[in-house]
Each structure stands twice: as C-alpha cells, then as structure tokens.
C-alpha positions in Angstrom: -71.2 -76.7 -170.4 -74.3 -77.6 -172.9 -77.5 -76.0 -173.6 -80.1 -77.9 -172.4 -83.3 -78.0 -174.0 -86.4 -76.4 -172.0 -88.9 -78.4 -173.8 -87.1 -81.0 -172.5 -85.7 -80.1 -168.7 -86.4 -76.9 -166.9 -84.1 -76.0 -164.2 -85.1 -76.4 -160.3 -86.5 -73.8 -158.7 -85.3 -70.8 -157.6 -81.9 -71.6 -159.7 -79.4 -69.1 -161.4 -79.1 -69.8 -164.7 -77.6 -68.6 -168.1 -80.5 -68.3 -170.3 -80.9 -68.0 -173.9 -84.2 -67.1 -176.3 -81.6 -68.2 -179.4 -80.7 -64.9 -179.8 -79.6 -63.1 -177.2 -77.9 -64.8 -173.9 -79.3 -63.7 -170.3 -78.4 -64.4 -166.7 -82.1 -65.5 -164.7 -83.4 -67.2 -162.4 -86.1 -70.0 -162.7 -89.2 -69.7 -161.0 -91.4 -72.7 -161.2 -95.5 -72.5 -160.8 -94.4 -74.3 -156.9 -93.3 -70.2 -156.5 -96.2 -68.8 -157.1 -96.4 -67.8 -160.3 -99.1 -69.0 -163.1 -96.5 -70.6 -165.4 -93.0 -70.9 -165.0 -90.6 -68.4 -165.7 -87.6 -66.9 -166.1 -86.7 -63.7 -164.0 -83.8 -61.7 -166.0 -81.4 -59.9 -164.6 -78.8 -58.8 -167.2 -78.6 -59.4 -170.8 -79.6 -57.0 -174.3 -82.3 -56.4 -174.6 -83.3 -56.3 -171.0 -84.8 -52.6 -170.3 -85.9 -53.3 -166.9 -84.3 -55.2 -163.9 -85.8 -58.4 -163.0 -88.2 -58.3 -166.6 -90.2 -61.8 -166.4 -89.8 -64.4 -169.9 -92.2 -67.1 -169.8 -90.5 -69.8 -170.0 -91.7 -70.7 -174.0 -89.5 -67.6 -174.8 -86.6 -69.1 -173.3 -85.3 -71.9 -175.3 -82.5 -73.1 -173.9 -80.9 -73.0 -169.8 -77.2 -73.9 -168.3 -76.5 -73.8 -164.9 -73.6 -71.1 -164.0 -70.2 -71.8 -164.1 -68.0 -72.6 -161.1 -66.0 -69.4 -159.7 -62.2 -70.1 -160.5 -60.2 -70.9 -158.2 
C-alpha cells in the first residue's frame, strides 16, 4: 500500500489507520471535527513513542495515513 499525503486526503471518520509523523509509524484511528472534536485528529493506539494509550496527534503532526492491511487468508 502507499502513504497518502494528509495535506492532501485525510481518512473517513472513525477509520483504523497506519499512521506516520515521518518518523515513527503508529496504528490510530481518525477522528474528524463531525466527532466532536475541535480539529481533526489522530487517536494512537500503539507505536514508540506512545506513553499513554489512546494519546491524541493533531492531525498536522501526522503526515502521512494508509488504511490497514487485509487479514491473510
């Protein structure tokens, strides 16, 4: 799968993603400002640098989003 941009496409949301600040790679979820939230953000769940579950990267931190890979079969 690509990187997609998020300056230029942000996923839908509510959607698990693989997530990237161009450092380290993280698993999230989008939340979009439809949610609730202010701005629209990333909610990660696993990754380094993550010292909390569920810490919140606005979605400026987060450069770059792919969807998850399909399960093998």
């Amino acid at each position: 799968m690509k990187w997609i941009e998020t300056k230029k496409q942000l996923p839908s949301n509510f959607t698990e993603v693989l997530c990237t600040d161009g450092k380290h790679v993280y698993y999230g979820e989008y939340t979009s400002p439809k949610s609730g939230f202010n701005d629209s953000k990333f909610i990660l769940c696993k990754g380094v640098g993550i010292t909390e579950p569920f810490d919140y990267y606005h979605s400026k931190v987060i450069t770059h989003w792919q969807p998850l890979p399909k399960a093998p079969k």
